[in-house]
Each structure stands twice: as structure tokens, then as C-alpha cells.
C-alpha positions, 0 to 999 in steps of 0.5 A: 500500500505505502508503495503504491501511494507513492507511486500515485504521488510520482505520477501526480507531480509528473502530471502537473509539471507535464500540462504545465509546461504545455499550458507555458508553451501554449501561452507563449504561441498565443502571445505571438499571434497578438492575443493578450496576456490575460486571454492567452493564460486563461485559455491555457489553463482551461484546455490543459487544465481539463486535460491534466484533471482528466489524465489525473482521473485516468492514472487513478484509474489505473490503480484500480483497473489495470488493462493486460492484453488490450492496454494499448487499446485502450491507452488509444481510445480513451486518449481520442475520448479525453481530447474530443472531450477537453477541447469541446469543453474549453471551447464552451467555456473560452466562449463563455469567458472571452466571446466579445473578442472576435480576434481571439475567437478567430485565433482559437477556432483557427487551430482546434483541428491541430490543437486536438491533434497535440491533445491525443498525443499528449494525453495518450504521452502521459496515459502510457506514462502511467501504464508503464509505471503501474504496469513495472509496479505490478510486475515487481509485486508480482516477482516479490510475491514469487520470491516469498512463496519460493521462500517458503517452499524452500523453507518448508522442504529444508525443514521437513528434510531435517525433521526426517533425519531423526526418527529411524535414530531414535528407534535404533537408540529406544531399542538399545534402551530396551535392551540394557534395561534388563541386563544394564539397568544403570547403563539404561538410565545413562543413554536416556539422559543422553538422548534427552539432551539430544532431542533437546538440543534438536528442538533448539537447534530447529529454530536456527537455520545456522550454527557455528561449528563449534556448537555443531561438534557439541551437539555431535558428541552428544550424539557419539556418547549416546551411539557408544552405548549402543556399539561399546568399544567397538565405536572409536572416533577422532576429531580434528579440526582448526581452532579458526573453522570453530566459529565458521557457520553452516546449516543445523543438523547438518553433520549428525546424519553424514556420522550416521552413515559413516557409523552406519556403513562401518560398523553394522556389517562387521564385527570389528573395531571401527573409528570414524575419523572427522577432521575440519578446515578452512580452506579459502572461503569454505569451511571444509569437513571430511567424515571417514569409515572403514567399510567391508567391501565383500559386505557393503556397498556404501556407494549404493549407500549414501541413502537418504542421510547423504541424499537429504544433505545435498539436497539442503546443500542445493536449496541453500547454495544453489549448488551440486557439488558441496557433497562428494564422496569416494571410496579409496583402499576400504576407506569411504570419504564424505566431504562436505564443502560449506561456503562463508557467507559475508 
């Protein structure tokens, strides 16, 4: 609204300045032909005066009926419509006012035919003048509202994205509760403590679109202790990483569904130890983090593997960065590497 109200302000001033500079140029070419000062500003301001009050009413129209396909059509017949109207208008009342002057009379009818002729093209000037204007008005509100809806569409996939990386998690570790209780009551109660710290800060953490690295390894080690647990000592990890890439940002949740599949692809066809090795780094503008595990190549595929944990990550990778290649993955010697690449935004 507060648009447009200053569009319609825009257009009222350009309107004014329009038809009083004509009215100028009109008083000055009847000053040449010998017409008094006082004849020629009176008929000035009544033709153009009735032409820039009708233009007024047709940009304000504009606002409310904006034509689409047939808008120069109607740009041409309402113009022809103004000017036959506004000159038999004037013509009344130039007569009405300075009748008993038969010089200015003869002056005045002399040139109606080239004066109706200037009146189209200037009405029909300034009627396009505010057909573009609300027509690149609409347009913008129209791209604005196409933003906000893709927006939201973007905003709600990412959100449903994150709210499916949990529940197959939590199942796995109710399970595993289920199981210590009989045989390892304390061990039960321990990893239900854990997991309520790690749904709380899931719940946190939904309501920010960033976090900084830091906050993320916190929320990952909460996420470690609660998969020791279940793994025991067969689950070992190593985290490395630059003191400068702790307070880098990148995307909440974003790194607990990669160390699932990498725990996921190590150890759930073997019977060995395993340790799933993260490292971060700045690397130019990117924060750069690398997840590998040992995988049993006679057993797993982790390439087939990449399933909807991977998937979804470079999925919100895309919808956040417009880009495919944040997410790769290799497998070299028995070893499966994720890599994901986090640009800095300024």
C-alpha cells in the first residue's frame, strides 16, 4: 500500500509539471499571434487544465483497473475520448469567458483541428506514462510475491528434510534402551539422559537455520556418547579440526546424519573395531569437513549407500547454495570419504 501511494504521488507531480509546461508553451504561441496576456493564460489553463484533471482521473484509474492484453487499446481510445472531450469543453467555456473578442475567437477556432491533434498525443504521452509505471509496479509485486512463496517452499522442504533425519535414530537408540534395561539397568538410565539432551538440543537447534561449528561438534558428541552405548568399544572416533573453522557457520543438523552413515556403513556389517575419523578446515572461503569409515567391501556397498542421510544433505546443500557439488564422496583402499564443502557467507 505505502508503495503504491507513492507511486500515485510520482505520477501526480509528473502530471502537473507535464500540462504545465504545455499550458507555458501554449501561452507563449498565443502571445505571438497578438492575443493578450490575460486571454492567452486563461485559455491555457482551461484546455490543459481539463486535460491534466482528466489524465489525473485516468492514472487513478489505473490503480484500480489495470488493462493486460488490450492496454494499448485502450491507452488509444480513451486518449481520442479525453481530447474530443477537453477541447469541446474549453471551447464552451473560452466562449463563455472571452466571446466579445472576435480576434481571439478567430485565433482559437483557427487551430482546434491541430490543437486536438497535440491533445491525443499528449494525453495518450502521459496515459502510457502511467501504464508503464503501474504496469513495472505490478510486475515487481508480482516477482516479490514469487520470491516469498519460493521462500517458503524452500523453507518448508529444508525443514521437513531435517525433521526426517531423526526418527529411524531414535528407534535404533529406544531399542538399545530396551535392551540394557534388563541386563544394564544403570547403563539404561545413562543413554536416556543422553538422548534427552539430544532431542533437546534438536528442538533448539530447529529454530536456527545456522550454527557455528563449534556448537555443531557439541551437539555431535552428544550424539557419539549416546551411539557408544549402543556399539561399546567397538565405536572409536577422532576429531580434528582448526581452532579458526570453530566459529565458521553452516546449516543445523547438518553433520549428525553424514556420522550416521559413516557409523552406519562401518560398523553394522562387521564385527570389528571401527573409528570414524572427522577432521575440519578452512580452506579459502569454505569451511571444509571430511567424515571417514572403514567399510567391508565383500559386505557393503556404501556407494549404493549414501541413502537418504547423504541424499537429504545435498539436497539442503542445493536449496541453500544453489549448488551440486558441496557433497562428494569416494571410496579409496576400504576407506569411504564424505566431504562436505560449506561456503562463508559475508
Amino acid at each position: 500500500m505505502a508503495n503504491t501511494t507513492t507511486a500515485v504521488k510520482s505520477l501526480v507531480r509528473i502530471n502537473i509539471i507535464w500540462w504545465a509546461v504545455c499550458a507555458t508553451i501554449r501561452a507563449a504561441i498565443l502571445l505571438q499571434q497578438n492575443v493578450t496576456f490575460p486571454q492567452a493564460i486563461v485559455e491555457s489553463v482551461l484546455t490543459f487544465g481539463l486535460l491534466g484533471a482528466c489524465c489525473m482521473f485516468i492514472i487513478n484509474n489505473m490503480r484500480y483497473y489495470l488493462p493486460k492484453q488490450e492496454k494499448y487499446y485502450y491507452v488509444l481510445i480513451i486518449s481520442l475520448a479525453i481530447s474530443g472531450l477537453c477541447l469541446f469543453i474549453s471551447k464552451w467555456l473560452v466562449k463563455l469567458l472571452l466571446g466579445k473578442d472576435a480576434h481571439f475567437i478567430q485565433v482559437f477556432e483557427d487551430g482546434l483541428a491541430i490543437r486536438f491533434g497535440i491533445s491525443f498525443l499528449l494525453v495518450g504521452c502521459m496515459s502510457m506514462v502511467g501504464l508503464l509505471w503501474y504496469t513495472q509496479e505490478d510486475q515487481q509485486l508480482m516477482n516479490q510475491r514469487k520470491i516469498d512463496a519460493e521462500k517458503l517452499t524452500k523453507e518448508a522442504e529444508l525443514f521437513k528434510l531435517r525433521q526426517q533425519l531423526q526418527p529411524h535414530f531414535l528407534f535404533n537408540s529406544l531399542n538399545s534402551i530396551s535392551a540394557l534395561i534388563g541386563s544394564q539397568p544403570e547403563k539404561a538410565r545413562h543413554m536416556i539422559q543422553q538422548l534427552s539432551d539430544f532431542l533437546r538440543g534438536t528442538l533448539r537447534k530447529d529454530e536456527h537455520q545456522w550454527s557455528t561449528l563449534k556448537e555443531e561438534l557439541e551437539y555431535l558428541a552428544l550424539y557419539l556418547d549416546i551411539e557408544k552405548v549402543r556399539f561399546g568399544h567397538r565405536l572409536q572416533t577422532s576429531i580434528e579440526h582448526d581452532e579458526a573453522a570453530l566459529q565458521t557457520k553452516l546449516p543445523s543438523l547438518l553433520l549428525q546424519p553424514v556420522v550416521e552413515n559413516a557409523i552406519k556403513f562401518g560398523l553394522y556389517d562387521t564385527v570389528d573395531d571401527v573409528c570414524i575419523h572427522i577432521q575440519a578446515n578452512v580452506v579459502e572461503t569454505m569451511l571444509q569437513v571430511t567424515i571417514q569409515n572403514p567399510f567391508d567391501p565383500e559386505t557393503s556397498q556404501p556407494l549404493q549407500g549414501t541413502g537418504f542421510g547423504l541424499a537429504s544433505i545435498k539436497r539442503r546443500l542445493f536449496l541453500l547454495f544453489a549448488r551440486h557439488d558441496l557433497l562428494q564422496t569416494k571410496t579409496e583402499n576400504d576407506i569411504f570419504t564424505t566431504t562436505i564443502y560449506i561456503p562463508q557467507l559475508t
